[in-house]
KESE-816533 format. One record per residue (C-alpha): residue in three letters; x, z, y. Coordinates in pm, whole numbers, padded with zeros to 5 digits, always signed. Each point is the difference from the previous one (the first is absolute). Last residue first. Layout:
KESE-816533
ALAXZY
...
END
This chain:
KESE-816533
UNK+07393-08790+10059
UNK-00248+00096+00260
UNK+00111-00101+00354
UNK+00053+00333+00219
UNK-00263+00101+00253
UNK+00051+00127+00330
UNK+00239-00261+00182
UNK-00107-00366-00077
UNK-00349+00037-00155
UNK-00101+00258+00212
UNK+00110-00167+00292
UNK-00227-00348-00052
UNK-00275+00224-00157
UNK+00030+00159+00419
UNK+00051-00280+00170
UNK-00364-00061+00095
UNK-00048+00396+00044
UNK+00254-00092+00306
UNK-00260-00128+00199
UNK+00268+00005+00306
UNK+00264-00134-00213
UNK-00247-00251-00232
UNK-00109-00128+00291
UNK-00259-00225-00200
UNK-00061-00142-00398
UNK+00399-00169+00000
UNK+00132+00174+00358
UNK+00261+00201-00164
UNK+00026-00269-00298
UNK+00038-00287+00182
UNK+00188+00165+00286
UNK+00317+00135-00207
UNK+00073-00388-00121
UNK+00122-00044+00335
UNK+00178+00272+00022
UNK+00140-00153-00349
UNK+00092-00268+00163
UNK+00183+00144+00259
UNK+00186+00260-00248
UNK+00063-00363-00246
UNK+00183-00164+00323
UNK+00285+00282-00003
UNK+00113+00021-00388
UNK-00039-00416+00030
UNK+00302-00017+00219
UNK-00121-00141+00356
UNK-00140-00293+00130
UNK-00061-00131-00336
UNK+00178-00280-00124
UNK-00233-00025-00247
UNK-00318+00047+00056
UNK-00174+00323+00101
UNK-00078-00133+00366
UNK-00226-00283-00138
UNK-00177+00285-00177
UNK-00059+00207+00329
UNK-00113-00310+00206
UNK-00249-00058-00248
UNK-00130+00396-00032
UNK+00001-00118+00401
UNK-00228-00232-00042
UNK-00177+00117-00199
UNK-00104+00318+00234
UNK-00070-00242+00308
UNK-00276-00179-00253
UNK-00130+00345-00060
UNK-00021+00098+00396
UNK-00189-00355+00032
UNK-00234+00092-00252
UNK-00018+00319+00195
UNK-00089-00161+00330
UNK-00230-00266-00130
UNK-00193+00318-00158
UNK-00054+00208+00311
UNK-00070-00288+00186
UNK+00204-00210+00223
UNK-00017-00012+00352
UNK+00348-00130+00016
UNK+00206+00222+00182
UNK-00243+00319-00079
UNK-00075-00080-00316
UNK+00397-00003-00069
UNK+00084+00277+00203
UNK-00278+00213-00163
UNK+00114-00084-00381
UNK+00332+00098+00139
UNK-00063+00327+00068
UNK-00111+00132+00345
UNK+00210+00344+00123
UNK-00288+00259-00097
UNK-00247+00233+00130
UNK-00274+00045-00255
UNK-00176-00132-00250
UNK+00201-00325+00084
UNK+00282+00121-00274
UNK-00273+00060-00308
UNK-00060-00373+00081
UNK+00337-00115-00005
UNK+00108+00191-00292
UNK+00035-00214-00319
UNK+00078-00323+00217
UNK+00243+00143+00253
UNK+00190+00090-00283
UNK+00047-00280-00163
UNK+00080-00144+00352
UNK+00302+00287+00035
UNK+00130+00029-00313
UNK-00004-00393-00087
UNK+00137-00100+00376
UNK+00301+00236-00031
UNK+00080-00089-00385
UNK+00014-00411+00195
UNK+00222+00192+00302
UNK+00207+00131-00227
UNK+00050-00313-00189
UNK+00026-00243+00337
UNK+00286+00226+00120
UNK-00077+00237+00314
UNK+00347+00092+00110
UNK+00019+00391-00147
UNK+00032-00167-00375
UNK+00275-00285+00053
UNK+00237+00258+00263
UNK-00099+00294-00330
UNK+00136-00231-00237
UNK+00306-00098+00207
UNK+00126+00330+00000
UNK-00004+00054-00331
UNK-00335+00148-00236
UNK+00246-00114-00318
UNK+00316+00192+00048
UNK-00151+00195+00263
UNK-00167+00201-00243
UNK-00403-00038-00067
UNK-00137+00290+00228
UNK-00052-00178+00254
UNK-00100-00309-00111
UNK-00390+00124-00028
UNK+00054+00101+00330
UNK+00017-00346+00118
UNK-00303-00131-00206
UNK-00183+00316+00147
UNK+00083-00055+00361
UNK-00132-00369-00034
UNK-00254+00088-00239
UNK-00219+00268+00231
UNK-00279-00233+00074
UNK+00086+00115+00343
UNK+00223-00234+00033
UNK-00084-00327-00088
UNK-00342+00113+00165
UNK+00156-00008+00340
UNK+00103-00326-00039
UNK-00377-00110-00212
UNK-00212+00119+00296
UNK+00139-00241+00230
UNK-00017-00263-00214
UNK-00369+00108-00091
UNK-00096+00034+00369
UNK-00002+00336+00130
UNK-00338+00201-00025
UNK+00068+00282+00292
UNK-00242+00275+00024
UNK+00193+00183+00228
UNK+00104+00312-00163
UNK+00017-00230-00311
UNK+00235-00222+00129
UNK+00232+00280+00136
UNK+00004+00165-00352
UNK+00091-00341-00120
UNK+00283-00037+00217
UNK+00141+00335-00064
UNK+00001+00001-00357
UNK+00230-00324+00044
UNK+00252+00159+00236
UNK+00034+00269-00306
UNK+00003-00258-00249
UNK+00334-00153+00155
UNK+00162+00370+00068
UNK-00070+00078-00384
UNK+00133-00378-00082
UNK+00321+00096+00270
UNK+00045+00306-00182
UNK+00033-00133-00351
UNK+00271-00245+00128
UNK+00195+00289+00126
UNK-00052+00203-00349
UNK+00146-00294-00178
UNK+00284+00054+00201
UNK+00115+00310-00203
UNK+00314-00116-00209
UNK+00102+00138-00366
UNK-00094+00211-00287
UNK-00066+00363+00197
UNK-00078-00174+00327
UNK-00318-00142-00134
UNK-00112+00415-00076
UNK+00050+00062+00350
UNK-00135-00297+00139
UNK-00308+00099-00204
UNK-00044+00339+00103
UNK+00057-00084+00348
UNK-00270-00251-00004
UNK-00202+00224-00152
UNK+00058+00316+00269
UNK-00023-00236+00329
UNK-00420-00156-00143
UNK-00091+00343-00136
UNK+00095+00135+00342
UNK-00203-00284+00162
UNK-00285+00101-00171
UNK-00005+00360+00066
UNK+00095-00138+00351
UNK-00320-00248+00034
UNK-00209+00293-00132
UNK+00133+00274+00263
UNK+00009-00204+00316
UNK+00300-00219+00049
UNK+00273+00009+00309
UNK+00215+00265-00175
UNK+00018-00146-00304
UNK+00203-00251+00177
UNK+00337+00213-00020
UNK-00013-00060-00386
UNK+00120-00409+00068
UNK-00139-00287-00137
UNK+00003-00124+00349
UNK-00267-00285-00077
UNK-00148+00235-00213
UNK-00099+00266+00285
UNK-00151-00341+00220
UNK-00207-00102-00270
UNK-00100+00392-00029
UNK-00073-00011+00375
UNK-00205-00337-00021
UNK-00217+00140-00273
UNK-00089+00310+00174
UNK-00090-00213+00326
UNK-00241-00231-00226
UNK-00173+00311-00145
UNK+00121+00120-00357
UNK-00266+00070-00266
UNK-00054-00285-00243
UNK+00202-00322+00045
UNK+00339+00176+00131
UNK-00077+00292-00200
UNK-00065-00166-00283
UNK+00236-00285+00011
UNK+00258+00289+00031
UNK-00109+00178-00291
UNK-00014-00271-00189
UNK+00389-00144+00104
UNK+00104+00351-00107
UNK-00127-00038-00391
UNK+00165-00336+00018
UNK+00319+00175+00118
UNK-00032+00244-00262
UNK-00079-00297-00251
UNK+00322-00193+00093
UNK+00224+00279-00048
UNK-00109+00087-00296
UNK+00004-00347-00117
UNK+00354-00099+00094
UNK+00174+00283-00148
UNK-00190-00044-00372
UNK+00042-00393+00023
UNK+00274-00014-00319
UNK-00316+00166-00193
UNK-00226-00316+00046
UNK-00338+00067+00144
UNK+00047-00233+00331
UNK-00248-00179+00218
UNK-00328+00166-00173
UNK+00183+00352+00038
UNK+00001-00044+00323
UNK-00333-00009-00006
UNK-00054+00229-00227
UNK+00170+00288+00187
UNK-00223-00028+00290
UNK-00336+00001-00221
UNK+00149+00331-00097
UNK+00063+00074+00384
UNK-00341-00067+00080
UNK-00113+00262+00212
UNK-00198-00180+00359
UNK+00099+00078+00317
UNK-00251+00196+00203
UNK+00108+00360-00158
UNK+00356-00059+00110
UNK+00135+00312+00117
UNK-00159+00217-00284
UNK-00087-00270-00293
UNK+00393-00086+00043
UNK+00136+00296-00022
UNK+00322-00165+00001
UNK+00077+00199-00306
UNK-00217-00132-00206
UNK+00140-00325+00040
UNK+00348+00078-00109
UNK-00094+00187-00267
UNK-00233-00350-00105
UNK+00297-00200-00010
UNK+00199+00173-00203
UNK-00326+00015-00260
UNK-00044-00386+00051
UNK+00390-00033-00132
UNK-00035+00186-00266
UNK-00300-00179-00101
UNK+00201-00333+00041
UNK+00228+00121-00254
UNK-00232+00112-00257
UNK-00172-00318+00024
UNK+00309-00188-00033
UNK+00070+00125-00346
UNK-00405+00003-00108
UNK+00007-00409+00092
UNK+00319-00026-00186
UNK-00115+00128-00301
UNK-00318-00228+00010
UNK+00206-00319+00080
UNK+00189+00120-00315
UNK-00290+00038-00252
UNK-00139-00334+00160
UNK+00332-00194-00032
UNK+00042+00151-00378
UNK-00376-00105-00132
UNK-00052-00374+00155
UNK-00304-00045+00030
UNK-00225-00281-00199
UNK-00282+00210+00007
UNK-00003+00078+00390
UNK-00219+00325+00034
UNK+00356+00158+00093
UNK+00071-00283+00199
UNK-00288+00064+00238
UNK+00049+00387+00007
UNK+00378-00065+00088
UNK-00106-00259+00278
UNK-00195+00262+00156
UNK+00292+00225+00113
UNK+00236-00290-00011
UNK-00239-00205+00268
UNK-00037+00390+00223
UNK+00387+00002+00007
UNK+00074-00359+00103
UNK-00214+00002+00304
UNK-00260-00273-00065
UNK+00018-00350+00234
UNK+00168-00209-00274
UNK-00131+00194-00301
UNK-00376-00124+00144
UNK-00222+00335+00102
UNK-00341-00066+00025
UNK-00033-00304-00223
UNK+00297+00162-00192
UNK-00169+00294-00081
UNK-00305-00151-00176
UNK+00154-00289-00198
UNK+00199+00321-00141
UNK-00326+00193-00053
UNK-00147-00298-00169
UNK+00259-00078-00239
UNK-00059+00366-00161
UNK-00377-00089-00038
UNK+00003-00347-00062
UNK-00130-00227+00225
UNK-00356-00159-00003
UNK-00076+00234+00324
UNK+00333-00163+00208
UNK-00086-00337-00026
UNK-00156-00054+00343
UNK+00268+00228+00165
UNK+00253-00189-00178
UNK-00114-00314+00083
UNK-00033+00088+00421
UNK+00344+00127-00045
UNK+00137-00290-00179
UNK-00144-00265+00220
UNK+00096+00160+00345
UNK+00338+00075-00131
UNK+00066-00357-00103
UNK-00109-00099+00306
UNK+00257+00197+00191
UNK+00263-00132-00254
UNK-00101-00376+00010
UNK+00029+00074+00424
UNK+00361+00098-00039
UNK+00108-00090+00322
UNK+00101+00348+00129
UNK+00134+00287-00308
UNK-00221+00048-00316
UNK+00096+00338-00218
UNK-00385+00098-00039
UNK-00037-00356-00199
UNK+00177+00168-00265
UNK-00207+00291-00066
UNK-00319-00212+00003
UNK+00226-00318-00210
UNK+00062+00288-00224
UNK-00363+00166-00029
UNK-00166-00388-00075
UNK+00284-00067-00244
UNK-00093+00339-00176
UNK-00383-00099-00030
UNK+00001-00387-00067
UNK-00376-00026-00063
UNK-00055-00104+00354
UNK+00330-00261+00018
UNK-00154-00174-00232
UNK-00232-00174+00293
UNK+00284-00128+00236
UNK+00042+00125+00348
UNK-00166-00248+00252
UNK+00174-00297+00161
UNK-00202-00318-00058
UNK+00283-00132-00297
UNK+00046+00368-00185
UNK+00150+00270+00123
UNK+00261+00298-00189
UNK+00238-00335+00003
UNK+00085+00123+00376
UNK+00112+00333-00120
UNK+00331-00188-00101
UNK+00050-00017+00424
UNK+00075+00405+00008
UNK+00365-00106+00016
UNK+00278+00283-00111
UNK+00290+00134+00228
UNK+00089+00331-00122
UNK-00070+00316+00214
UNK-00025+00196-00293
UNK-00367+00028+00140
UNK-00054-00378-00061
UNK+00185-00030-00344
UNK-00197+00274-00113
UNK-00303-00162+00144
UNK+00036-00359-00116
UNK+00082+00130-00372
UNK-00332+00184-00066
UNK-00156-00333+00137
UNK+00157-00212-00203
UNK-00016+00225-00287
UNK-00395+00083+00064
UNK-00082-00338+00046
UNK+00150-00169-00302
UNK-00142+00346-00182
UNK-00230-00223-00280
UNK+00010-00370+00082
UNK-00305-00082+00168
UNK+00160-00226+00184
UNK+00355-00020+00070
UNK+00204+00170+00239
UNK+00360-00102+00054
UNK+00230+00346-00065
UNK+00266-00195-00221
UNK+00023-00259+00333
UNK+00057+00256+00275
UNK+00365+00042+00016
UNK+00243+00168-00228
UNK+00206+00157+00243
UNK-00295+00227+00056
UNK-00017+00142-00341
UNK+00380+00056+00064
UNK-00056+00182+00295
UNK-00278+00232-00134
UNK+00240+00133-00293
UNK+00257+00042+00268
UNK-00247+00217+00247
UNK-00122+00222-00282
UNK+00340+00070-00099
UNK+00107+00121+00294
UNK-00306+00213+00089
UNK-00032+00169-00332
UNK-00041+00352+00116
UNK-00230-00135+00265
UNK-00212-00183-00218
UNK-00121+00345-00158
UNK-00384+00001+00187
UNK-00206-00090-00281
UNK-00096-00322+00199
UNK+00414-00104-00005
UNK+00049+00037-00357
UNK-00381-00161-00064
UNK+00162-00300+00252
UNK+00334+00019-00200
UNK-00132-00003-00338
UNK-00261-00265+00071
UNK+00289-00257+00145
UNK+00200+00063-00297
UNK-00256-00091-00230
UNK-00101-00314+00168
UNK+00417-00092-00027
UNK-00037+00082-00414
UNK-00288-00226-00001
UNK+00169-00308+00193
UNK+00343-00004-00113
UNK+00329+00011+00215
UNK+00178+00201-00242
UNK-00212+00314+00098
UNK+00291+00280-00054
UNK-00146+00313+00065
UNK+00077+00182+00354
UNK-00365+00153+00099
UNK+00004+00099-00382
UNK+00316+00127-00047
UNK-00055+00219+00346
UNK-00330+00164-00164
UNK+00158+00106-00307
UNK+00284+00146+00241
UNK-00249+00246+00174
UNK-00141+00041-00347
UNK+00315+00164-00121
UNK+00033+00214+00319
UNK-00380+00109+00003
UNK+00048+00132-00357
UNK+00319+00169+00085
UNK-00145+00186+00304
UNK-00310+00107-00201
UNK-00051+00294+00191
UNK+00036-00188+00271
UNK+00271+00182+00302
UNK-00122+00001+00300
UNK-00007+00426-00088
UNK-00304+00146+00043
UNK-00120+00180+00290
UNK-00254-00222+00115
UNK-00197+00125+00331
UNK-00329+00094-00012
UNK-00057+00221+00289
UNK+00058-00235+00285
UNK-00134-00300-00190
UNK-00351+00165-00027
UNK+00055+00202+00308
UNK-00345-00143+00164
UNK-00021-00404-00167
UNK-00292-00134+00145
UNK+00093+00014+00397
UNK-00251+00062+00164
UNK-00258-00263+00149
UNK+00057-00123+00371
UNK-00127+00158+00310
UNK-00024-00252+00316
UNK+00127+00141+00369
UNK-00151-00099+00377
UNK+00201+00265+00129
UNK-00094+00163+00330
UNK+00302+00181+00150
UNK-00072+00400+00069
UNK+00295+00098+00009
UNK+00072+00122-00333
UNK-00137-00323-00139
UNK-00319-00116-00019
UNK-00245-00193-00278
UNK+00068+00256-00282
UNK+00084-00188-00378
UNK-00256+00051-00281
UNK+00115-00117-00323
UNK-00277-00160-00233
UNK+00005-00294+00079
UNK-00269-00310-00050
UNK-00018-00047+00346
UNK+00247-00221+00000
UNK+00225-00079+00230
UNK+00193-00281-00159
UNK+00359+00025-00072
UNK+00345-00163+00081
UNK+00314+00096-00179
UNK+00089-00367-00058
END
């Protein structure tokens, strides 16, 4: 996940030898685009709104209409499916979780036949389909087969369907949601992003940027916080609006924001003072771009605990994949996978002076947070974080050995000691740290540290995705092969076969993912959504390139979600 070309793009300058003289074949990466700006700016105000009262009296506004009485009728069940997916879009479903998931039960329970698509009857397709994906990522069991009447007798996608602009962008969104064996859905994909790419000129101007964003980001594989930041412009330019849910889903947007840059100014104290641009100056400075990813698996105020934690250790894992990837010789490597196999302060005195600056930071935060875990309850969350640190630790290793030698594994090969490396096995787990034992419970962290098929699936997106952005800045210079080189390598494939073949491996596993997020889910749903959303985390990071190496890619992304309020 923390992977990065070697560009020669950069504009840091790193020294090729240590104190002693070691050679180090070392990249330089771009700096980091933010300088105090997050440091020095911190929000003193009050979390309090200044218009408390108003957001309180819309905040129930907003809960009468996700829990209106539809009697069972067509229309008024059509409008309470569009509340609740422009509730959940504007990024305030999670105040109205409950009621959200009763309203969509009872559309369920009414079965498929008042959703049966007819043609060219106006918004057939975009109710049906607008209804298949809410069920879907409620986890509700809901046939795709109804898209079968969306062909005529030889098979091909029905002419009307062109001029049908909103069906065209729901069946899109929906088809996004497909799990294995629904070929009508992978089709239907095909056909509606091809047509909406063709159509997209004659479009209207506001419909157009919203056509726009979801071809490259579709709400299913978006991290919730950067679809509500654009989602309120969209609905704003939406006529038909609905005044009190976007006046409130603005107010609450401004409420977290305050709180999340509180949090990003804790974090960056704490950053700062590792000196990192002093005893790191090979590793790259990203601890802003840190922060939003974990911020992309969980915004929500009750998660304040969890995602500090989480983004320090995040913030950790990058120094440690760039010194293990970037500076440190084989030998250096194996003595500070050795030092965190003890976890213990006496092995500081085996390391040289960057591996035990680094393995200080490595004791000290895993103190800190068993410390603060002990404060509410039990601590062997921590033990389960270790292990993941201990597992990527062997895995750094391996590939540092590979690359020493030139080794190309095969793709099977490559892919077990890619599941860990990409960084979202120890991530998923740390993610529960923080989350109280009452939910993130011992059997949680036994399903998440034993390789489950939806960890592994987010595992397989980070790392392949990727692999495809950077490959060929990678091979610039000495590098553990990727697995675009595995794959031509095996199979004397091209260049092109292999990543077509990476993309196919990426669907797959977006497939396994949904089939993993219906009901009954392996675990509660609070624990399932922060794998998902990691997930989610790599379509935008890695949307237009390595957006966390790059970081000027993430930067409007950032701005947008931290630095600049939404206009009321």
């Amino acid at each position: 996940m923390l992977q990065k070309p070697r560009s020669k793009m950069s504009t840091t300058v790193v020294g090729n030898q240590n104190a002693a003289g070691i050679d180090r074949d070392s990249a330089s990466f771009p700096l980091t685009q933010w300088g105090d700006r997050f440091l020095d700016q911190v929000d003193q105000q009050s979390l309090q709104l200044v218009g408390e009262s108003e957001y309180d009296v819309l905040k129930e506004e907003v809960r009468k209409m996700v829990t209106a009485e539809d009697d069972n009728k067509l229309p008024a069940i059509i409008e309470k499916l569009r509340v609740i997916d422009a509730v959940q879009r504007l990024g305030v479903g999670y105040l109205f979780e409950k009621e959200i998931e009763e309203a969509l039960e009872k559309v369920h329970a009414l079965g498929d036949e008042p959703f049966t698509i007819v043609d060219n009857t106006t918004a057939h397709l975009y109710n049906a389909a607008l209804r298949f994906r809410l069920l879907r990522q409620q986890g509700l069991p809901v046939s795709s087969d109804g898209f079968r009447k969306l062909k005529d007798s030889e098979g091909r996608f029905k002419e009307w369907l062109a001029s049908d602009e909103q069906g065209l962008l729901s069946l899109y969104e929906a088809a996004h949601v497909a799990v294995h064996g629904e070929g009508i859905l992978d089709e239907a994909l095909s056909f509606a992003t091809k047509t909406l790419k063709s159509i997209l000129p004659q479009l209207g101007t506001s419909f157009q940027k919203q056509v726009k964003f979801a071809l490259g980001l579709p709400s299913w594989k978006c991290v919730p916080r950067s679809l509500t930041r654009n989602y309120i412009d969209f609905y704003s330019e939406d006529a038909s609006h609905n005044h009190k849910l976007l006046r409130f889903a603005k107010l609450d947007f401004n409420l977290l924001q305050k709180l999340h840059r509180q949090e990003l100014h804790e974090i960056s104290e704490w950053w700062k003072n590792l000196n990192v641009t002093t005893n790191f100056p090979h590793a790259r400075d990203r601890v802003v771009e840190c922060y939003y990813w974990i911020y992309a698996v969980y915004f929500e105020p009750k998660y304040q605990l969890a995602r500090v934690m989480c983004t320090k250790i995040i913030s950790m894992l990058s120094l440690l994949d760039d010194t293990c990837d970037n500076f440190a010789t084989v030998e250096e490597v194996k003595m500070l996978t050795e030092a965190i196999e003890s976890f213990h302060v006496r092995a500081l005195e085996t390391l040289p002076e960057t591996m035990k600056n680094l393995f200080r930071i490595i004791i000290d935060l895993y103190d800190e947070i068993e410390i603060e875990l002990s404060k509410t309850g039990p601590t062997f969350a921590v033990d389960y974080a270790k292990d993941e640190l201990k597992k990527i630790c062997r895995a750094h290793l391996a590939e540092v050995q590979w690359r020493t030698k030139d080794h190309v594994p095969t793709l099977e090969e490559y892919k077990i000691d890619a599941y860990v490396t990409s960084g979202f096995p120890i991530l998923c787990t740390s993610a529960f740290v923080g989350m109280g034992a009452d939910i993130a419970t011992v059997q949680a962290f036994e399903w998440v540290t034993n390789e489950p098929k939806m960890v592994r699936a987010a595992s397989v997106i980070s790392r392949i995705q990727n692999d495809i952005v950077s490959h060929k800045w990678e091979q610039e210079r000495s590098h553990a092969a990727s697995a675009i080189e595995c794959y031509m390598k095996e199979h004397g494939a091209s260049e092109e076969e292999a990543v077509e073949f990476c993309w196919e491996e990426i669907s797959r596993a977006w497939k396994d993912i949904a089939e993993e997020c219906q009901k009954p889910t392996p675990l509660p749903v609070a624990l399932t959504d922060r794998v998902l959303n990691f997930a989610r985390s790599i379509s935008v990071i890695y949307e237009n390139g390595d957006g966390y190496t790059h970081s000027h890619l993430l930067k409007a992304h950032i701005s947008s979600l931290f630095a600049d309020p939404v206009p009321l």
